[in-house]
C-alpha positions in Angstrom: -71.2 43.6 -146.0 -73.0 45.5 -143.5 -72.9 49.6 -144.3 -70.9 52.0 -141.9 -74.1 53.5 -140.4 -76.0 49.9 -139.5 -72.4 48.9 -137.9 -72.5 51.7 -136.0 -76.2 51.2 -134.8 -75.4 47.8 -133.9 -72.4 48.6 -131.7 -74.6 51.3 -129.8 -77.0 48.6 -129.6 -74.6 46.5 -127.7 -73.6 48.7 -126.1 -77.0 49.8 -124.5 -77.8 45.7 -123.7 -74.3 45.1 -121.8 -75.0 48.3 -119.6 -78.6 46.7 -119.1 -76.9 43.8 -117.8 -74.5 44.9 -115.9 -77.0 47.2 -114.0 -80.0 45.3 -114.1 -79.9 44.5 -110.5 -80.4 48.1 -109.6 -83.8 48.0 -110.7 -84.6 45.4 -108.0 -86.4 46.6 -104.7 -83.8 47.7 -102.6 -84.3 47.7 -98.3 -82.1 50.1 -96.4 -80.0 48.6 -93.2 -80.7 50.4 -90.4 -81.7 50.1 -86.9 -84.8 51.7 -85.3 -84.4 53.1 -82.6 -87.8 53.7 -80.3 -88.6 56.9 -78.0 -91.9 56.5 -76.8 -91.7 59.2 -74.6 -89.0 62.2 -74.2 -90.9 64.3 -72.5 -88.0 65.8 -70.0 -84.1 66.8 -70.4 -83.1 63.6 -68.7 -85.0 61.0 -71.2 -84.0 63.8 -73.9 -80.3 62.9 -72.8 -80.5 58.8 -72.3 -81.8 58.5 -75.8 -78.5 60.5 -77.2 -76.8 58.2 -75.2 -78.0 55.3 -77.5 -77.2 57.7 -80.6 -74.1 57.9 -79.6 -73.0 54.4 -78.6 -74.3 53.7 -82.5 -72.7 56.1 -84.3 -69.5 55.4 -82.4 -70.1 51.5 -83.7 -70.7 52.4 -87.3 -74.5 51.4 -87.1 -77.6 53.4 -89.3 -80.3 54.2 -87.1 -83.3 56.8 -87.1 -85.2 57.3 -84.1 -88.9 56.3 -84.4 -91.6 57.3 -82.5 -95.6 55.6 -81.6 -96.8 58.3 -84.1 -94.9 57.7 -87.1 -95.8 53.7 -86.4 -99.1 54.3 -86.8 -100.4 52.6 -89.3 -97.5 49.7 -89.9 -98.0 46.3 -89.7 -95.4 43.7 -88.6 -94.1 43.0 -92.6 -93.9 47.4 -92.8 -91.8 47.9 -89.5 -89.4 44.5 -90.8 -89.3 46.2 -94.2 -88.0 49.7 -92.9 -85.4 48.2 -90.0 -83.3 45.3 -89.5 -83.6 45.7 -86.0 -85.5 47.2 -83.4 -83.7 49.0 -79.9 -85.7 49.7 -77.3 -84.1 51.8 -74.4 -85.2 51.9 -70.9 -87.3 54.6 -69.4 -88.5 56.5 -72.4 -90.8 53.2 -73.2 -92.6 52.4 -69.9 -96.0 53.6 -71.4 -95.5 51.6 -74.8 -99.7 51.9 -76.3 -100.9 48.3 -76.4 -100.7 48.8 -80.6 -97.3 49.0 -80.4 -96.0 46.2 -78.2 -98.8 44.5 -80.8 -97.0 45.5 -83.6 -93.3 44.5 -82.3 -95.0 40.8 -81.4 -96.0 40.7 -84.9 -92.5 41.8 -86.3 -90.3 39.6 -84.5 -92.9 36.6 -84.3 -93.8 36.6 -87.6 -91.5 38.2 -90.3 -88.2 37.6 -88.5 -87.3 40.7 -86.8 -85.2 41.6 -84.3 -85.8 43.2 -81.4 -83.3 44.3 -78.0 -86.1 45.3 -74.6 -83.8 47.4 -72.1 -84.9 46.9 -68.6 -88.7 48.2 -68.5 -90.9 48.4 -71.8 -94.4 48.8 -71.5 -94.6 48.0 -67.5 -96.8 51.0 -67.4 -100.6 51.5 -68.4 -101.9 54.9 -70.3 -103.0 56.2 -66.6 -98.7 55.6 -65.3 -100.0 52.6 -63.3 -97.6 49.6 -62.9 -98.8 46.9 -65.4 -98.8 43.2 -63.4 -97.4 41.8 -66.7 -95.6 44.1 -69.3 -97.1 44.0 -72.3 -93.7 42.4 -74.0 -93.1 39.8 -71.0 -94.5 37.2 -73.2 -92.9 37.8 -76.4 -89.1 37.8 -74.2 -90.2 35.3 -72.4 -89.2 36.9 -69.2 -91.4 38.0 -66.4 -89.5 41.8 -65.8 -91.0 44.1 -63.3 -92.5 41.6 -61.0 -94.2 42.7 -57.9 -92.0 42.1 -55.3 -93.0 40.5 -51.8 -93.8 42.4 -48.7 -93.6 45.5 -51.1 -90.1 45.4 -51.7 -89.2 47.5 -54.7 -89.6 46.6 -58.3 -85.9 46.8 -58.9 -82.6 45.8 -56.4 -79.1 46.0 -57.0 -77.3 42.5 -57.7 -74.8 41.0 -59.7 -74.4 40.8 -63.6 -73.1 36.9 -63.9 -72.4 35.0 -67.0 -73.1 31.8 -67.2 -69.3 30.9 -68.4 -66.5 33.1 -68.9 -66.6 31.6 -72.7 -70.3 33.0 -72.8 -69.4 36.4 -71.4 -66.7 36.7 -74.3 -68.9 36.1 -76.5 -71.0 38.8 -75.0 -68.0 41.6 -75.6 -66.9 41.4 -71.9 -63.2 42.3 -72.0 -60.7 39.5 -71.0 -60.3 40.5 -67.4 -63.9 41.9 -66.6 -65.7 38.4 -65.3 -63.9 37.3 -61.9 -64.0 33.7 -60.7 -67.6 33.7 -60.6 -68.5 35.1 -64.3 -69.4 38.0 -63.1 -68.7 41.6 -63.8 -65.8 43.6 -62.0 -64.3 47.0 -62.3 -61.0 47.9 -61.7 -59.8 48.6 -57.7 -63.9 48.1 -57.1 -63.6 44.0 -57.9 -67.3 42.6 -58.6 -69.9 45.4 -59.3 -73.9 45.7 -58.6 -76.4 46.8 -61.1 -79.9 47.8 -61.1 -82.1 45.2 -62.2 -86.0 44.3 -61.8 -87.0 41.3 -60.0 -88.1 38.7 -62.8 -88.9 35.3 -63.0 -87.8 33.6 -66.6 -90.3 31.7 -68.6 -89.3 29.9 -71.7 -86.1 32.1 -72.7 -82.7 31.1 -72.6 -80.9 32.6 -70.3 -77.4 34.1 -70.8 -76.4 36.1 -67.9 -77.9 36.3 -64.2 -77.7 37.6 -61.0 -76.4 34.5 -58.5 -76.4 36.7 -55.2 -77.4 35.0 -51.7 -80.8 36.9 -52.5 -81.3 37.1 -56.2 -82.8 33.3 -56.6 -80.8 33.0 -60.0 -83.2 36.6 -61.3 -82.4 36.4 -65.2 -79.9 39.6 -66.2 -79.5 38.7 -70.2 -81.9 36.3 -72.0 -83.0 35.7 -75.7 -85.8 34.0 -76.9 -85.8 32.9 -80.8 -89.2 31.8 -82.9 -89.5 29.8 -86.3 -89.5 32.6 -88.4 -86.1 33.4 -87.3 -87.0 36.1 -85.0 -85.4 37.0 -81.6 -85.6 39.0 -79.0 -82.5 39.8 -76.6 -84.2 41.3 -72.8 -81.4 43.3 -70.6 -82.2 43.9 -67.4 -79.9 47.1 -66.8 -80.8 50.2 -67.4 -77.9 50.3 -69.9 -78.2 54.1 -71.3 -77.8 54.7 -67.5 -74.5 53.5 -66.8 -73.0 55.0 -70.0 -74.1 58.0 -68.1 -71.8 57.3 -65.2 -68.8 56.4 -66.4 -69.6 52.5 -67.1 -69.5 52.8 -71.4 -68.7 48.6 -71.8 -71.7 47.4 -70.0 -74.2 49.1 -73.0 -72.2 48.8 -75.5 -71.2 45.2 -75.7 -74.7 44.5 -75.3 -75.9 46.8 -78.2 -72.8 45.2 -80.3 -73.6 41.5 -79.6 -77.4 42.1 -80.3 -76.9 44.2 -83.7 -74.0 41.7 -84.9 -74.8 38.2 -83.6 -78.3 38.5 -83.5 -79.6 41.1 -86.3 -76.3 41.1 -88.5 -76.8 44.8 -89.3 -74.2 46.0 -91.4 -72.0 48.7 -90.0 -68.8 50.7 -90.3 -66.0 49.2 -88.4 -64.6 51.9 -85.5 -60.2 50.5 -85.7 -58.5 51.7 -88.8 -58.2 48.3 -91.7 -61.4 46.6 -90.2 -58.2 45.4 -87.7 -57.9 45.3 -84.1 -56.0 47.6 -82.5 -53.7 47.6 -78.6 -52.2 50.8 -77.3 -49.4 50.0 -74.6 -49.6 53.7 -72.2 -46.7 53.5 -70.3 -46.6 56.2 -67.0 -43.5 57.6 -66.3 -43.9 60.0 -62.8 -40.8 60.4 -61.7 -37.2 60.1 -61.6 -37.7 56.9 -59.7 -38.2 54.8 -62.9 -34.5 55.4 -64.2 -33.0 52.2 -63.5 -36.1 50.6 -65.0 -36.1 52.1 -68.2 -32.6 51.4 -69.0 -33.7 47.9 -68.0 -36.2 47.7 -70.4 -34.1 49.2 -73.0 -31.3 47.0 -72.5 -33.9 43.9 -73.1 -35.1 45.4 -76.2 -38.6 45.9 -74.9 -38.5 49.5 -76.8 -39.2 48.6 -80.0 -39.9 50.8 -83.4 -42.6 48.6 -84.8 -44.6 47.9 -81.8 -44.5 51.9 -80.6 -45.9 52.9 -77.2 -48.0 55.7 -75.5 -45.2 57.1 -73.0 -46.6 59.6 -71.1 -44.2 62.1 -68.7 -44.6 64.4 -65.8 -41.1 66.2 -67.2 -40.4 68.9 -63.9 -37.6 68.1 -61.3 -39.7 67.4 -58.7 -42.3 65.4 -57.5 -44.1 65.5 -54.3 -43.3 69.5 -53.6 -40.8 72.2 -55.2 -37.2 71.2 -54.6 -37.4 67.8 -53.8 -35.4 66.8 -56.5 -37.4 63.7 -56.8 -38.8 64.1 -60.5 -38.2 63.0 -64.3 -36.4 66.2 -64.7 -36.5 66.5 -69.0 -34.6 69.7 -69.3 -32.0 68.6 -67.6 -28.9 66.8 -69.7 -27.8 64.9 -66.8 -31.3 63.3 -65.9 -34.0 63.7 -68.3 -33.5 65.2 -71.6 -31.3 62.1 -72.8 -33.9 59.4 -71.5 -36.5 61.2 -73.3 -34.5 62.1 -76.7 -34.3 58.4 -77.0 -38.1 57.4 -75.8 -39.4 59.3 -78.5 -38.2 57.1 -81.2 -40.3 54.2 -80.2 -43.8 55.9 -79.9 -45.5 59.2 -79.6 -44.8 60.9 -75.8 -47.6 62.5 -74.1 -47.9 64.5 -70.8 -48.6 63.1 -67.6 -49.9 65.9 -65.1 -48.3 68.7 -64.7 -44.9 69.2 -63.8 -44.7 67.5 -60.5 -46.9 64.1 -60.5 -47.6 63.5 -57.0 -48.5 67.1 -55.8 -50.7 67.5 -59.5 -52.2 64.5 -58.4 -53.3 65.7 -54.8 -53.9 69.1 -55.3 -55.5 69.5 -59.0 -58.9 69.6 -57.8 -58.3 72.2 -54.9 -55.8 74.7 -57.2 -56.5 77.7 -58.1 -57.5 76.7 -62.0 -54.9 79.1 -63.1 -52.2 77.7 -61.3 -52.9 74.1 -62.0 -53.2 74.9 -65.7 -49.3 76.7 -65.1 -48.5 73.5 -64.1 -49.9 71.6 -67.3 -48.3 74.2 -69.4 -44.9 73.8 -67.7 -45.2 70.0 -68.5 -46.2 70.4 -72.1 -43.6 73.5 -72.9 -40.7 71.2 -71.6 -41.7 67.7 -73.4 -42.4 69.9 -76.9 -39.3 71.9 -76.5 -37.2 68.8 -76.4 -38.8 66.4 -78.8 -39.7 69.4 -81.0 -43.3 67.5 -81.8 -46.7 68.7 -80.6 -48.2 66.4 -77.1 -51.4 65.5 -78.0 -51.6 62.9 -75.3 -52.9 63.1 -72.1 -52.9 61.3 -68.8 -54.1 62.0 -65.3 -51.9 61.4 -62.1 -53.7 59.5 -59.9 -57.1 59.6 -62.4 -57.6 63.1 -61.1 -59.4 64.5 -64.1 -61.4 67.8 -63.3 -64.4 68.9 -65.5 -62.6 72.3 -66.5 -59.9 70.1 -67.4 -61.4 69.1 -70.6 -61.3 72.8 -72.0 -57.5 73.4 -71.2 -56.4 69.7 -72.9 -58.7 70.9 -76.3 -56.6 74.2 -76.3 -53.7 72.7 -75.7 -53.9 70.3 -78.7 -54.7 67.3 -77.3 -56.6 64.3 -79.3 -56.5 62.0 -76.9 -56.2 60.8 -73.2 -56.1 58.1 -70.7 -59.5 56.9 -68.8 -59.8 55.4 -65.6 -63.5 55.3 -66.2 -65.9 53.4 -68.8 -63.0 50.1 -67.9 -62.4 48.0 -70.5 -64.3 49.2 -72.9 -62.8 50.8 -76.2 -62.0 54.9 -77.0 -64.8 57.0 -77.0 -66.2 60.4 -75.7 -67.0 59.5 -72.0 -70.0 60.6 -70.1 -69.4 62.1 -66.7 -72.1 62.2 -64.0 -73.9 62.6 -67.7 -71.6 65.8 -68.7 -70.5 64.8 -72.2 -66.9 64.9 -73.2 -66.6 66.4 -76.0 -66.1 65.5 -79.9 -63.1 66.7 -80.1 -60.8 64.2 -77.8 -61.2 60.7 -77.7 -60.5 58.9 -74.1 -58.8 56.0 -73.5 -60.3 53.6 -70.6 -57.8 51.1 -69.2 -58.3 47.6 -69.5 -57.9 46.0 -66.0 -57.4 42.4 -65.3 -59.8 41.7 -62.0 -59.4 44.9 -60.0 -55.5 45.4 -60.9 -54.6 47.4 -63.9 -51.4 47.9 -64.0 -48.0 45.3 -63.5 -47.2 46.2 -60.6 -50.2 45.8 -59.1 -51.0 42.3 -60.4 -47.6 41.5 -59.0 -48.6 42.8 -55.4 -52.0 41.5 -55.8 -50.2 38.1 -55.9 -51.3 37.4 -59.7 -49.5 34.7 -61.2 -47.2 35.4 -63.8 -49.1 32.6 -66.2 -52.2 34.5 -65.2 -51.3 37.9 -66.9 -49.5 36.1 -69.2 -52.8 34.2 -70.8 -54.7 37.8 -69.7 -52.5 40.0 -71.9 -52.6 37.1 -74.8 -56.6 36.9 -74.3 -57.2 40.5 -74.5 -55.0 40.6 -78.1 -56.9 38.1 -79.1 -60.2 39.5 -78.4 -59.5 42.8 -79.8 -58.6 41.0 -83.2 -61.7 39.0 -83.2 -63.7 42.1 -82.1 -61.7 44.1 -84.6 -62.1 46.6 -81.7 -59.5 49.0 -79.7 -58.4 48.0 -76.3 -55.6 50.0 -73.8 -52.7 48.4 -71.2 -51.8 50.6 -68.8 -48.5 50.2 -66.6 -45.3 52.3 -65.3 -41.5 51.0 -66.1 -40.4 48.2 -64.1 -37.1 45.8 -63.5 -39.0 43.2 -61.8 -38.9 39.7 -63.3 -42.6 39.5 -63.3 -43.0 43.0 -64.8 -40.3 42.2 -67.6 -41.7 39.0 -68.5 -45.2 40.0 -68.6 -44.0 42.8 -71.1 -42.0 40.8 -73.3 -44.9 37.9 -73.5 -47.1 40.7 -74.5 -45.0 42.0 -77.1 -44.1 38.5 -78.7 -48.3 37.8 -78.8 -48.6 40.9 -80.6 -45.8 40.9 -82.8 -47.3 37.6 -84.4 -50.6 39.1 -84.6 -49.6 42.4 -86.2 -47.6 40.1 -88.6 -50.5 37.7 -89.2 -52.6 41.2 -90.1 -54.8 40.4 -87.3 -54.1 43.8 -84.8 -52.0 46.6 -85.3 -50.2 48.5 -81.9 -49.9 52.2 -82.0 -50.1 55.3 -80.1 -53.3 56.5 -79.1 -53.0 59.8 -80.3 -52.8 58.0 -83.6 -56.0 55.7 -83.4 -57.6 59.0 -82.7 -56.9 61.0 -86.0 -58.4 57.7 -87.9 -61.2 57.5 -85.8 -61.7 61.8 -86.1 -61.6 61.1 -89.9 -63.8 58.3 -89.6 -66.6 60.1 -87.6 -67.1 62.6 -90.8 -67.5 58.9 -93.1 -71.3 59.4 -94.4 -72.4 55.7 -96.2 -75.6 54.1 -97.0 -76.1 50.5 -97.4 -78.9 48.9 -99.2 -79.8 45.3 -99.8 -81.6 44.1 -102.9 -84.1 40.9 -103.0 -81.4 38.9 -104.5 -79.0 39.6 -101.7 -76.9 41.6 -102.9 -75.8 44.8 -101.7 -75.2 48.3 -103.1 -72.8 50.1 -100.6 -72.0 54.1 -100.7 -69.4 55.6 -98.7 -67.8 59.6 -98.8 -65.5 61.0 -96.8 -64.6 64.8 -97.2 -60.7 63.9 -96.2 -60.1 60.3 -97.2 -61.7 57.1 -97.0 -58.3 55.3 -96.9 -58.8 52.5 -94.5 -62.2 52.7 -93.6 -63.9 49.4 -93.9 -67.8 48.6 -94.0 -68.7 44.9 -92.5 -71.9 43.0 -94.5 -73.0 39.5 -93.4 -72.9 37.0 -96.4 -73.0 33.9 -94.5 -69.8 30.7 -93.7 -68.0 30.0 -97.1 -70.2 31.9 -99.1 -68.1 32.8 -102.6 -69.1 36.8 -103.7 -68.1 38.8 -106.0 -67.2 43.1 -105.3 -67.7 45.5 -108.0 -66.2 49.1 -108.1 -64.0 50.8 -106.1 -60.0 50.2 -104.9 -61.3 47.9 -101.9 -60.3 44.7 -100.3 -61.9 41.8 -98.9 -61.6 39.5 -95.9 -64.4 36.9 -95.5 -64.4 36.0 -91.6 -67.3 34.3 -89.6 -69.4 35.0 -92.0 -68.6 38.6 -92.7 -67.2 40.7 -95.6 -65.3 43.0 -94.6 -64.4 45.9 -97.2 -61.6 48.1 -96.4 -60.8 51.3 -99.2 -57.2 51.3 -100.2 -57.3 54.5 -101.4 -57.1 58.1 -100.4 -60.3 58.2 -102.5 -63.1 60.7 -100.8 -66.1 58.8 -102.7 -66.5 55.1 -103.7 -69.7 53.0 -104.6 -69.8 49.2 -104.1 -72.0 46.5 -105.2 -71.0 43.2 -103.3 -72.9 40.1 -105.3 -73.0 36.5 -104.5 -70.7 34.6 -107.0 -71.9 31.3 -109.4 
């Protein structure tokens, strides 16, 4: 019979061994995720200002990244720069005068140890003296001729079409349903197919993706990717992507940066829709009294419904094109208003539209007085919170007319979020306009137009068929639940057959998806308190030589819903330590969503057997 004191040393002992075990994998080397993200030269307020447009567009996606610089490269071989970053971004502009070492060592990183790396428009097409280059140093290694010399001294760069080379490629790409016309190519709402800058370039040995088909393009290469043995890639844009973010056009960077980082370089990332799900808002604009008889319409064909809740936005005065015509929604009053609105308010969160008399807001806002258009925004928001007795934190512009000072006002006034007629298609974030940031404090909500028609009504003018927005509205569910992304539908009430049916098709797609726990349909105001609490989620993710991966995540409110996406590979079977999590393998993703208001959790996600 062993003694009391050697029982007790042998417990301890096995004590000691099973904690060995358990965390002996956290003595192996461990490589941090993140994307690098180079500034070769920010020498002036503009390049200063692209390259926080690439900060932001990866924060808003969830992605680690640390700006690098020539300097702090110095010194790293090809193995060094794979070991420190998963993938390398290169933005346009602030890399023309790349140093020869450095294109070297990006060769040698994707070539051969397996890296990736995205070239934006013009890297290294400039020698130390600012002389144009004949062939950028990186040409080769994308397999793209960018920056050619153009005949008869034409410019380097022209203004063409972005074309994909199937609608089923430029999905895959993060295009929107409703972005690509009949061509593949790019179109904005009202505007139909758009021009972007691109260099004249002749394509090599890459595979081209997307291209410019124009009567004087010759087929000039727009998107291309190139892989190599090793299992290296490089993606080449030929946009000046940062750019556009600048002016209003959000999608055309950021599906590009998302389709590189995921598809190509699998970085691991925080998901940006609340569950790691994807999300619809339906905005509905209600200007005047004119949409009565429609409402009750709709509400008499159950199209208001409590569990799929929409984003009604009101202009609530009496009148609508000047004072006392009588024309308007009139929400103080029992007789017109108030009622309509008492009952709209069970089936989503309402939100002001304007102020007080839509069409003459609409017209005038810009040439007001500020003071007496912000009367008129008050008067709108007083009456609507009066009545409902809830705070409007949703905004929407008559007619898109959004002034800069307008910003200000909407942030005093409570407001979280607000419909975009710029950045189409693309998902909430904090717009850029003519390069004057929006703010952190509102998120804004850009439509999501089918061709150059947003809403119903005007598909149904514009002669679309009804089966078109039918398989439109049931594509762009889709893709938002595959993209696990937020998308906006913008329309006003309607009693038309084409209007109704188009609704209720909508509805009945997303009813099965929010029941199949692919998408969930809320207000926007609510998508923007998640993603307000997301923005303060601080995580690091690190990857050990075995594969497995040691995730942190902390929160100061909640981590509740927040969910970090690793790669693992098709079928793979894996096994998640710690935390109150769960897991959705899809495509080849983990995806890890906290079920708990907890404010800290560590995981360790391990390959199983």
């Amino acid at each position: 019979m062993l003694n009391k004191k050697a029982t007790i040393l042998i417990i301890i002992s096995l004590l000691a061994i099973s904690i060995l075990i358990i965390h002996a994998s956290w003595s192996e080397p461990l490589q941090s995720l993140q994307v690098g993200l180079l500034a070769a030269n920010c020498d002036t307020e503009q390049e200063n200002l692209l390259l926080t447009v690439y900060e932001q567009l990866l924060k808003e996606e969830g992605f680690n990244y640390r700006v690098i610089t020539p300097d702090e490269l110095a010194g790293y071989s090809g193995a060094t720069l794979r070991e420190h970053f998963e993938a390398v971004v290169v933005p346009e502009y602030i890399n023309t005068l790349m140093p020869p070492e450095i294109a070297e060592l990006i060769n040698s990183y994707v070539v051969d140890y397996a890296g990736k790396a995205l070239l934006v428009f013009d890297p290294a097409t400039k020698s130390a003296d600012g002389g144009q280059r004949q062939v950028p140093l990186l040409a080769d290694l994308a397999g793209v001729r960018y920056y050619q010399p153009a005949p008869g001294g034409q410019a380097l760069t022209y203004h063409g079409y972005w074309c994909f080379v199937s609608a089923e490629k430029g999905r895959d790409w993060g295009i929107t349903p409703g972005k690509l016309d009949q061509d593949h190519a790019v179109n904005s709402y009202s505007y139909g197919k758009i021009k972007f800058e691109h260099s004249r370039a002749v394509n090599i040995d890459a595979r081209v993706i997307a291209l410019d088909t124009g009567d004087d393009a010759d087929n000039n290469p727009v998107i291309t990717e190139k892989t190599y043995e090793s299992g290296g890639a490089v993606v080449y844009a030929n946009m000046p992507l940062g750019r556009y973010k600048l002016r209003s056009d959000d999608l055309t960077p950021r599906s590009v940066l998302r389709t590189f980082l995921i598809d190509y370089a699998k970085v691991p990332r925080l998901v940006n829709s609340p569950g790691g799900k994807g999300g619809i808002v339906f905005n509905l604009h209600i200007c005047s009294g004119a949409y009565f008889r429609a409402l009750m319409v709709m509400m008499m064909q159950g199209l208001f419904q409590a569990d799929l809740p929409f984003s009604t936005h009101i202009t609530a005065g009496p009148d609508t094109y000047k004072l006392g015509d009588g024309a308007g929604f009139f929400a103080e009053s029992l007789y017109k208003g108030r009622p309509v609105l008492e009952v709209l308010q069970n089936y989503g969160e309402i939100g002001s539209h304007g102020g007080w008399m839509h069409n003459f807001f609409a017209f005038n806002v810009e040439n007001l007085p500020q003071q007496k258009a912000l009367q008129l925004l008050e008067w709108n928001f007083y009456a609507l919170e009066t009545i409902t007795g809830k705070k409007v934190r949703e905004y929407s512009d008559p007619g898109g007319n959004h002034p800069p000072w307008l910003k200000y006002s909407l942030e005093q006034l409570g407001v979280n979020s607000y419909y975009y007629a710029g950045d189409s298609g693309a998902s909430p974030s904090h717009p850029r306009i003519n390069g004057e940031y929006g703010g952190d404090k509102m998120w804004a909500f850009p439509i999501s137009p089918y061709q150059k028609f947003a809403s119903l009504e005007e598909m149904e003018r514009g002669h679309v068929t009804p089966g078109e927005v039918k398989q439109w509205t049931a594509d762009l569910v889709d893709f938002a639940a595959d993209e696990k992304t937020i998308r906006m539908i913008y329309t006003h009430p309607s009693d038309t057959r084409f209007c109704l049916d188009a609704i209720r098709a909508f509805e009945e797609k997303v009813s099965a998806e929010q029941q199949n726990g692919r998408i969930t349909m809320a207000p926007m105001s609510w998508y923007a308190d998640f993603l307000n609490r997301s923005a303060k989620t601080s995580y690091q993710i690190k990857r050990q030589d075995t594969g497995a991966y040691l995730i942190d995540l902390e929160n100061p409110e909640s981590l509740k819903d927040i969910t970090v996406a690793v790669y693992l590979g098709e079928g793979v079977k894996y096994d998640v330590r710690g935390g109150d999590v769960q897991g959705v393998l899809e495509g080849g993703w983990l995806y890890l969503t906290v079920t708990s208001d907890h404010q800290k959790e560590h995981l360790e996600v391990h390959r199983a057997g």
